[in-house]
C-alpha positions in Angstrom: -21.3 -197.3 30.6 -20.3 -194.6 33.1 -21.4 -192.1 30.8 -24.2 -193.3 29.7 -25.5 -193.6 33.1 -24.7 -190.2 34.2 -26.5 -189.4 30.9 -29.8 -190.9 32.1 -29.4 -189.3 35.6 -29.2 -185.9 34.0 -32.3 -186.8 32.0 -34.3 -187.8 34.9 -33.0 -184.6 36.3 -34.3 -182.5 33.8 -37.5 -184.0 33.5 -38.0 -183.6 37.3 -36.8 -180.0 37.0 -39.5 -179.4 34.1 -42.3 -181.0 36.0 -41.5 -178.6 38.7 -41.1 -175.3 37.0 -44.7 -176.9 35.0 -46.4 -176.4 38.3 -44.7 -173.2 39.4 -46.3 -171.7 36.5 -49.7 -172.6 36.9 -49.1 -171.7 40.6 -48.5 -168.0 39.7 -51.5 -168.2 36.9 -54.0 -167.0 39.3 -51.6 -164.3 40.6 -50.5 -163.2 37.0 -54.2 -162.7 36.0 -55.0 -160.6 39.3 -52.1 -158.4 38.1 -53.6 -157.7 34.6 -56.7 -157.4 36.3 -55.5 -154.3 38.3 -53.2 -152.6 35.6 -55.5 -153.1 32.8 -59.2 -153.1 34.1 -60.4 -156.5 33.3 -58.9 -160.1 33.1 -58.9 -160.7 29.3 -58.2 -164.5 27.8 -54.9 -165.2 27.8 -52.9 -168.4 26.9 -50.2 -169.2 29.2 -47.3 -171.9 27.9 -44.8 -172.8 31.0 -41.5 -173.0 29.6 -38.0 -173.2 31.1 -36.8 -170.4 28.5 -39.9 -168.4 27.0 -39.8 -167.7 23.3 -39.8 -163.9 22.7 -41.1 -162.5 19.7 -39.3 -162.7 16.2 -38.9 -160.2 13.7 -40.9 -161.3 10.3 -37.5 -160.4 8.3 -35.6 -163.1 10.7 -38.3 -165.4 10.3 -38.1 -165.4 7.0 -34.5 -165.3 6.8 -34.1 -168.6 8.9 -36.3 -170.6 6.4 -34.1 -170.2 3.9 -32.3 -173.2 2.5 -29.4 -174.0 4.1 -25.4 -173.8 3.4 -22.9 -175.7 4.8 -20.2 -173.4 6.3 -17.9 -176.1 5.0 -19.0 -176.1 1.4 -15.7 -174.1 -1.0 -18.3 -172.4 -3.4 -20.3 -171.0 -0.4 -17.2 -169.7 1.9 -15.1 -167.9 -0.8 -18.8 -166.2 -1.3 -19.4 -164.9 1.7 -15.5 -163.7 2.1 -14.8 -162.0 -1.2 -17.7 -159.1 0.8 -16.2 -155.6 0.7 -14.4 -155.4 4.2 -16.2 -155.1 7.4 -16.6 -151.7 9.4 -14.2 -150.9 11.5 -13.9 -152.7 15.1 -16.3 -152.2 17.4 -16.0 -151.1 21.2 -18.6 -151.3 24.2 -20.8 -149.1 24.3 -21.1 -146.6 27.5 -22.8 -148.1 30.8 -26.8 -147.5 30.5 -28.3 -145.2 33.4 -31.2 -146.0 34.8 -33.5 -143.9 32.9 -31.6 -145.2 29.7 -32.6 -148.6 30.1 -36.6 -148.6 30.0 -38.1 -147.1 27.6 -41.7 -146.5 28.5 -44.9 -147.7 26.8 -47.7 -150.4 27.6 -47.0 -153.6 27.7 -47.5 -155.9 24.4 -49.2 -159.0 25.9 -49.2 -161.1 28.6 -46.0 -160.7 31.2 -43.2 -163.3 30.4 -42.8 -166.1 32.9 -38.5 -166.3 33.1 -36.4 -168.6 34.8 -32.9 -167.3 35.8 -29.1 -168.7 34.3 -26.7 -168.8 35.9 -24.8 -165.0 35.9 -28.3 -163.1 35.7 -29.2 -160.2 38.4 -32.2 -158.5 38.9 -30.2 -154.9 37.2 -29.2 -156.4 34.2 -32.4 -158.4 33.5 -34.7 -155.5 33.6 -32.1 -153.6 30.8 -32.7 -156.8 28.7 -36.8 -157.0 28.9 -36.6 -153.1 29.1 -38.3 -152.7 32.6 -37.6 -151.4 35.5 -36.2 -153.8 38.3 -39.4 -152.1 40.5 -41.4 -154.3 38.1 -40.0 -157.4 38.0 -41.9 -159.7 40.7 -41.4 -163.6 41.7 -43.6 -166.1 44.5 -39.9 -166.0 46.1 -37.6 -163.2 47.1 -35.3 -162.0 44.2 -31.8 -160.9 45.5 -31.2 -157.2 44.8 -28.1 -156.7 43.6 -26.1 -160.8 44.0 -26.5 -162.9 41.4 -30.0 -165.3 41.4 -29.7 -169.2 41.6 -30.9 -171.0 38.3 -34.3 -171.4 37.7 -35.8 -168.7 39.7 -39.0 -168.0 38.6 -39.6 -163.9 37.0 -42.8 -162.4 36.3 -41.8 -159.6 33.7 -44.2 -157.3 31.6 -44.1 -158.2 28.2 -42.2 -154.7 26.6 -39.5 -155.4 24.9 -41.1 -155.9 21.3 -39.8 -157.7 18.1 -35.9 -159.4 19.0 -33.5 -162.1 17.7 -34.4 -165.6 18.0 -34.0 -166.7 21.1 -32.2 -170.5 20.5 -29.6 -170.8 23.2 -26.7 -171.7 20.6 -23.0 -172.0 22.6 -22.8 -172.7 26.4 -20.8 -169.6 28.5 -18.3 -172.3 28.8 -17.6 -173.2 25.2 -16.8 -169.3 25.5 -14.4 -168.5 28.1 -11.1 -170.4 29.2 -13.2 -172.6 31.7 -13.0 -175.9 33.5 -14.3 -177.9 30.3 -11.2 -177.3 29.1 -9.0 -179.0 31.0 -8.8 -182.0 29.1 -8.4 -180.4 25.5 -4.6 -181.0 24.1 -4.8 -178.1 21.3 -1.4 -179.3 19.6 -2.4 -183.0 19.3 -6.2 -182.0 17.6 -4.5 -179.7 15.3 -1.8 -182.0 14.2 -4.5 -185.1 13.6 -7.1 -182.5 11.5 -3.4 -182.2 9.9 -4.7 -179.2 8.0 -3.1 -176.0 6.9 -2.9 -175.0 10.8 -0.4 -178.0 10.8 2.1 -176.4 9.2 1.9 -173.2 9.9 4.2 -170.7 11.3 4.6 -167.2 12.6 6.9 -164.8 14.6 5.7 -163.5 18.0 7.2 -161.5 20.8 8.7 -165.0 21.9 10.7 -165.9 18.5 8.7 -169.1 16.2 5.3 -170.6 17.3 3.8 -173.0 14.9 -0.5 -172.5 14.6 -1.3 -174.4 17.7 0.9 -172.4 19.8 -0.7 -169.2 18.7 -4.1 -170.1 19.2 -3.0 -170.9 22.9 -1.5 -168.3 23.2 -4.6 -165.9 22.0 -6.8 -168.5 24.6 -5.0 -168.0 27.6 -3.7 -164.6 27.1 -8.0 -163.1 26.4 -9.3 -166.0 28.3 -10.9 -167.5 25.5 -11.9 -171.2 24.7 -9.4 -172.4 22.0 -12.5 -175.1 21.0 -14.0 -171.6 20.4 -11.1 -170.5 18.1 -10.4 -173.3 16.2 -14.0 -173.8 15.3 -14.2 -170.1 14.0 -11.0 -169.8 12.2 -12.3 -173.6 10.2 -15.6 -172.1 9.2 -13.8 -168.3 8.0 -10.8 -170.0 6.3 -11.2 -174.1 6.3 -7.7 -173.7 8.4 -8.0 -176.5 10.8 -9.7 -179.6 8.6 -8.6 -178.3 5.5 -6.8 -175.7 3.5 -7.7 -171.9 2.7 -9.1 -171.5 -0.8 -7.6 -168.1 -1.4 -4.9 -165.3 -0.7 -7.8 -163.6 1.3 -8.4 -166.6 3.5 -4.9 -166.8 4.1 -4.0 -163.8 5.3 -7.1 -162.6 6.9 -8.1 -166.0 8.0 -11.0 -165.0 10.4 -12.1 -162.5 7.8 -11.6 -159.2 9.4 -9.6 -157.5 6.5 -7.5 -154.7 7.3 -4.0 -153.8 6.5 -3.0 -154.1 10.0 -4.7 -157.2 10.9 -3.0 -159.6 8.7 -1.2 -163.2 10.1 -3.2 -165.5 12.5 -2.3 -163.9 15.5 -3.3 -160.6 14.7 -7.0 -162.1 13.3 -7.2 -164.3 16.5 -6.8 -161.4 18.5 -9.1 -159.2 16.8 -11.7 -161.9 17.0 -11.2 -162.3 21.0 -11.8 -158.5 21.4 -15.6 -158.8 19.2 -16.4 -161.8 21.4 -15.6 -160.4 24.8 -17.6 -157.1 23.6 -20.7 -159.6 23.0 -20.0 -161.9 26.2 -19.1 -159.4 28.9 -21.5 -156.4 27.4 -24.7 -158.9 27.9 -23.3 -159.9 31.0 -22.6 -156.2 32.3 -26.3 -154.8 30.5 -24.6 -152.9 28.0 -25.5 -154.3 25.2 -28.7 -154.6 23.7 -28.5 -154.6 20.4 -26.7 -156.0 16.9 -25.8 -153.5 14.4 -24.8 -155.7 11.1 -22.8 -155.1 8.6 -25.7 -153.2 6.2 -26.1 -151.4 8.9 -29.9 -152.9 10.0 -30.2 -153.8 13.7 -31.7 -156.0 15.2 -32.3 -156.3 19.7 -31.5 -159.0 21.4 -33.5 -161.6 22.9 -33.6 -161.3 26.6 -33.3 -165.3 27.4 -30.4 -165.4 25.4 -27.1 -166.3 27.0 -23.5 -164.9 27.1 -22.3 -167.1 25.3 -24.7 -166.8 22.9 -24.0 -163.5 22.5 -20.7 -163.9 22.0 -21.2 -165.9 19.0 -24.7 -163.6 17.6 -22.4 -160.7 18.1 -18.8 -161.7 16.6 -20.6 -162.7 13.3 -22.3 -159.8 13.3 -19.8 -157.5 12.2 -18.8 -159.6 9.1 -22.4 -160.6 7.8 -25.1 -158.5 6.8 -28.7 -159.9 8.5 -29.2 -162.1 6.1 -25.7 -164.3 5.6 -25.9 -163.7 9.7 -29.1 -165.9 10.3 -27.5 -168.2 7.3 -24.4 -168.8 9.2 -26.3 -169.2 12.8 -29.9 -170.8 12.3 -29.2 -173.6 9.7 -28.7 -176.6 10.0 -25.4 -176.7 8.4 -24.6 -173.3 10.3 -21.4 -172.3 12.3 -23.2 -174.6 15.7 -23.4 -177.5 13.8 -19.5 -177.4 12.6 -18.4 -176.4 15.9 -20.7 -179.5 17.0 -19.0 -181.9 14.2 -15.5 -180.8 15.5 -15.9 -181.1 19.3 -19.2 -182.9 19.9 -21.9 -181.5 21.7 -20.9 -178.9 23.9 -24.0 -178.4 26.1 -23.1 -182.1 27.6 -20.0 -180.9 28.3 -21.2 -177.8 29.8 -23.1 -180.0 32.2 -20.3 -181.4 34.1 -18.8 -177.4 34.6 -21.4 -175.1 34.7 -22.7 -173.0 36.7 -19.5 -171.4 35.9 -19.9 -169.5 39.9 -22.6 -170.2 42.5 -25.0 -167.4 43.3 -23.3 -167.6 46.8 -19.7 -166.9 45.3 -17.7 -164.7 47.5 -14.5 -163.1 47.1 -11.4 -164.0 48.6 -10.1 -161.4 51.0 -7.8 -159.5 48.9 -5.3 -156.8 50.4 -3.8 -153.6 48.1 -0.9 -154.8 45.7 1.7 -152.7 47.5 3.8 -153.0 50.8 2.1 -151.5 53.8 2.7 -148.3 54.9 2.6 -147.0 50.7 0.7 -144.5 49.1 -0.3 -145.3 45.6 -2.7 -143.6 42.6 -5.3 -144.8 41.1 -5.0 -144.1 37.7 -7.3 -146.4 35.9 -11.4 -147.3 37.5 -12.8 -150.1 36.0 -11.5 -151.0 32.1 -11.0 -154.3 30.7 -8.9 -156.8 31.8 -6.9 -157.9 28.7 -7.1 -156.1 24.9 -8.9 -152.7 24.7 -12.4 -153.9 24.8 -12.7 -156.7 26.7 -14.7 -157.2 30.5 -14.4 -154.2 32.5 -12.7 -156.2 35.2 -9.4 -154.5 36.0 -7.8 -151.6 37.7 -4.2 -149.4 37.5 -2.5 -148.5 40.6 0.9 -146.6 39.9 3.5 -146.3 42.9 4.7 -142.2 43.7 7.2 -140.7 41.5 9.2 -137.0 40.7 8.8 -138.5 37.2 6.3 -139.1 34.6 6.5 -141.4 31.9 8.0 -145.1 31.8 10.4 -144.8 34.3 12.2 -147.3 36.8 10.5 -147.8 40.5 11.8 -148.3 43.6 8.9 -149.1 45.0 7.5 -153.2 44.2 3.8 -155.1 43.3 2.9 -157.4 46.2 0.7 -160.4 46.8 -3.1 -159.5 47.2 -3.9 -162.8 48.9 -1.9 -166.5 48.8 -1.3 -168.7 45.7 0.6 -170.2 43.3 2.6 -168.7 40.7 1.1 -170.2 37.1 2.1 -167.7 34.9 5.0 -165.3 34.7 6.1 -163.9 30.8 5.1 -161.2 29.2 4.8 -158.8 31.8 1.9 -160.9 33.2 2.1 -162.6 36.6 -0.8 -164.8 37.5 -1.2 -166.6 40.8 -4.0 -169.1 41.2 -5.5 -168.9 45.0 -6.4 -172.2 45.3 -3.4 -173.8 44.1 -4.4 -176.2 42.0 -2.2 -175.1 39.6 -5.1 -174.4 36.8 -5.6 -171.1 35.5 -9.0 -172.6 34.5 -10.6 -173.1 37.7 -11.3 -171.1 40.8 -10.3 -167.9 41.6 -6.9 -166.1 40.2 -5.4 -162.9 40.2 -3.9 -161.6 37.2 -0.9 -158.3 37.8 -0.1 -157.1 34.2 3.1 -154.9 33.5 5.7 -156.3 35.9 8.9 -155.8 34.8 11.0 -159.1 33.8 14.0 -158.0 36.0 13.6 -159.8 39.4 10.3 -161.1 38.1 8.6 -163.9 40.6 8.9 -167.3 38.7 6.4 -170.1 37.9 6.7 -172.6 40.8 6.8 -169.8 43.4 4.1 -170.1 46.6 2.8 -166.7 47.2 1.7 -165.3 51.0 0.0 -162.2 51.4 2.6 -159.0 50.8 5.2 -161.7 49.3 7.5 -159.9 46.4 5.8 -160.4 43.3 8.0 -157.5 41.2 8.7 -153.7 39.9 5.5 -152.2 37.9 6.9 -150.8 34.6 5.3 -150.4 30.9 6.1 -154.0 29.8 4.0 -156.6 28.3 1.4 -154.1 26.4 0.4 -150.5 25.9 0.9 -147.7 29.0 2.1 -144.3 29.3 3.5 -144.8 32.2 4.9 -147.3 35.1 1.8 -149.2 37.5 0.3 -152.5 37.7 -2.9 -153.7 36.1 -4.6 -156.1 38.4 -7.6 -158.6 37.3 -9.4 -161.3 38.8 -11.1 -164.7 37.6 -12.9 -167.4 38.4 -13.2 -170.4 36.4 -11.4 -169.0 33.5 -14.4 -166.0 33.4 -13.0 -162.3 34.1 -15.0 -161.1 37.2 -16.3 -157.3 36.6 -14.6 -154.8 38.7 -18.1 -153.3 39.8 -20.4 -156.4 39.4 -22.3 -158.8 41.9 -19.0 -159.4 43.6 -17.0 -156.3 43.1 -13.5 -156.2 43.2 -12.5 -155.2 47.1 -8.8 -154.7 47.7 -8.0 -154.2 51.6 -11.9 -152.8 51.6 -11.6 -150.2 49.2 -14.5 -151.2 46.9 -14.7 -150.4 42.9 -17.0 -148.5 41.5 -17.4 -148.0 37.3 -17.6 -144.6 35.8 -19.6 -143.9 32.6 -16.7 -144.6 30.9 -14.0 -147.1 30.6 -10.5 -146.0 33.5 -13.3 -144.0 35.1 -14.6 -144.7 38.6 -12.7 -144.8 41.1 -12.5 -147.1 45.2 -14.6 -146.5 48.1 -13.6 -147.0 51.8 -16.3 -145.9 54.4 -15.9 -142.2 54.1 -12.7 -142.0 52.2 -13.0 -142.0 48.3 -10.0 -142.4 45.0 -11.4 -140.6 42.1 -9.0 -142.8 39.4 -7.3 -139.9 36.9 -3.7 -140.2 35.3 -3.0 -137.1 36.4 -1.9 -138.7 40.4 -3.9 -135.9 42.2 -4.6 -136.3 45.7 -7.7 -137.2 45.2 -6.8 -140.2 43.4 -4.2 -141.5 46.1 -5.4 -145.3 48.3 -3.2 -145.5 51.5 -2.3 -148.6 52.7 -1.8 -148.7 56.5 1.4 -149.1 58.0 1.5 -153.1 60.2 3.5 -152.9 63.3 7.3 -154.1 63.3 6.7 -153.8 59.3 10.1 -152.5 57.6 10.1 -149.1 56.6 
């Protein structure tokens, strides 16, 4: 009853919403048709369609493509198909950050300009790389924020350049895609003992000794961030793991179809398959990424309207399907959405009761440098991704001073940046959620990677500001030498170092290089160029507090 109320509220909702953006439209008409006047000479006849997510052009090949007849991702025959494929390429990685003159690439316009209205994540920068523009030309009835993130449903008036793209359906929710609030109520081990199929019973060795199949999926969840919904819908419709069993020695031992000699077992393919969806979510959300490259090699650019989440999805399959057995999998009706639907139900209601996932008026925390006062520490790592080598560029390295290089004990200790709760602590990972709630899913929490288990904070532990959280060191994934790798989220998504809210530690503010580890902190006048190499000019002092122990 309950729901089914809320249900028709959200209904009336939307219809009100409609009616409104409906006569926001025709509101602008008049002005859109003033602007082709002056940029083109005359006011031609145009037809104008008001639509809460406008329909860019598709390509004729995907149009045909998605009328083909449809294959159930479930179906034996069809699976072992698509799987027995000579091996993807190898992994891909993020492309380098666009410039400015990069990301338009000039021409006239193709028709009349698109009338967009904002999602939730989109800023004024990264929307005019995705309709190829320049931000100059963007223009709204209402001031657009320069450089914060816009409120949903802003209205855009964009020139139509961007040409032939991808379909534009809206296919998986940002938070069916990241580790966020929706889910809170999802008990992995109890789904994948009732689907009681091969995940069931299976098994594998880890860092931590035995963990049956539902342990390693949450494991590959919490560690990337991911949504193990997400996971578990993938891995049934590679492999049949979940509901049923794998038809083949392929599907069981590359079981999200990624095969290389490296990658074999669950949590290696998991893992691999968390680094393709955070190079599809956090590139579109970044502006990085344009584009699809298949697996024949054909590419195809990406609608603007289109989500991260989305992405995510358009992008993963992408680099184990040629175009073809891509728009197959994605624009059926038996496709990949509608098993991930028949497993979990519909996940844009869910998404209603948890997205936005921030508010354009999200601030940071005040956050203070993760070492004692008084300290001198390098940056040796700008912006680079927070967990796995290609994921959101959220993170940074800070290393304490040493007459050593190398992996080598410290002296010196990782402090709190602000005050929380200790939720994590294994690994080398020490998370501490800021609003206390105990839920690494919601809110705003801090992630310090590589702190050595001796003397370790514990789970359970309240945090203040400067509190002993432990030694850097090389544990708990790759480094060359001893620092901390620090991280922030908010509602399960990892927050980009040099995004709408950039990362500001004790106000020293990131900035991203051209390159992943490159960049470097700002502070007024004073400047940390980050380089391995612990020159001067990479140093961040932290001022000394009065009475503070030496």
């Amino acid at each position: 009853m309950v729901r089914s109320l809320k249900h028709g509220i959200a209904a009336k909702q939307k219809t009100k919403s409609n009616v409104r953006r409906l006569a926001n439209s025709f509101v602008v008409v008049a002005w859109i048709l003033s602007i082709i006047a002056c940029s083109q000479g005359y006011i031609g006849s145009m037809e104008l369609t008001a639509t809460a997510h406008p329909q860019p052009l598709v390509t004729a090949e995907a149009a045909t493509l998605t009328s083909d007849s449809p294959s159930s991702p479930v179906e034996p025959t069809q699976t072992e198909a698509i799987l027995t494929e000579t091996p993807p390429a190898p992994p891909a990685t993020l492309p380098p950050a666009p410039t400015e003159t990069q990301s338009v690439t000039n021409g006239p316009t193709a028709g009349p300009p698109i009338l967009y209205y904002t999602q939730a994540g989109d800023t004024l920068k990264v929307l005019a790389i995705r309709f190829n523009v320049t931000p100059e030309e963007i223009t709204s009835p209402d001031p657009i924020p320069p450089v914060s993130f816009m409120k949903p449903g802003h209205l855009l008036i964009i020139p139509n350049r961007i040409g032939p793209t991808s379909p534009s359906t809206l296919l998986m929710p940002d938070s069916e895609v990241v580790y966020s609030p929706s889910t809170l109520d999802f008990d992995i081990d109890q789904y994948v003992a009732k689907a009681g199929g091969y995940l069931s019973t299976y098994k594998e060795y880890l860092s931590n000794g035995w963990n049956n199949g539902a342990q390693v999926v949450e494991r590959v969840a919490i560690e990337n961030s991911i949504n193990p919904r997400l996971l578990l819908s993938l891995l049934e419709f590679q492999s049949h793991w979940v509901l049923g069993q794998p038809l083949n020695l392929q599907q069981t031992t590359y079981p999200m179809g990624y095969y290389e000699v490296n990658h074999q077992g669950l949590y290696k393919q998991l893992s691999w398959s968390v680094e393709q969806l955070s190079i599809g979510y956090y590139g579109w959300r970044e502006g990085i990424l344009t584009d699809l490259t298949f697996k024949d090699g054909s590419k195809l650019r990406l609608a603007p309207p289109l989500n991260a989440g989305t992405v995510a999805v358009q992008f993963y399959l992408s680099t184990l399907f040629d175009q073809g057995k891509w728009n197959t999998a994605l624009y059926t009706p038996d496709g990949y959405p509608a098993l991930h639907k028949k497993m979990f139900g519909d996940a844009w209601l869910r998404a209603q009761t948890v997205e936005p996932l921030f508010p354009p008026d999200l601030e940071q925390p005040k956050l203070e440098l993760p070492f004692r006062p008084g300290r001198t520490w390098a940056l040796t790592g700008g912006p680079h991704s927070a967990w796995g080598p290609n994921g959101a560029l959220a993170a940074l390295d800070l290393a304490p001073s040493s007459e050593e290089s190398g992996c080598v004990p410290s002296p010196d200790y990782v402090t709190a940046m602000a005050p929380g709760l200790v939720i994590r602590s294994a690994n080398g990972a020490v998370l501490v959620d800021l609003d206390g709630d105990e839920k690494e899913q919601t809110g705003w929490v801090i992630l310090y990677m590589h702190i050595a288990t001796k003397d370790r904070v514990t789970v359970g532990t309240w945090l203040n500001t400067n509190d002993f959280i432990g030694y850097p060191s090389c544990e708990g994934g790759a480094a060359t030498g001893t620092h901390t790798h620090i991280a922030r989220k908010y509602n399960g998504e990892w927050m980009l170092a040099d995004g709408p809210i950039p990362f500001d530690i004790g106000g020293w503010i990131a900035y991203a290089g051209k390159n992943p580890y490159e960049g470097g902190l700002i502070n007024g006048n004073k400047k940390a160029v980050a380089c391995t190499c612990s020159s001067y000019t990479s140093l961040v002092s932290r001022p000394k507090i009065a009475d503070d122990n030496p």
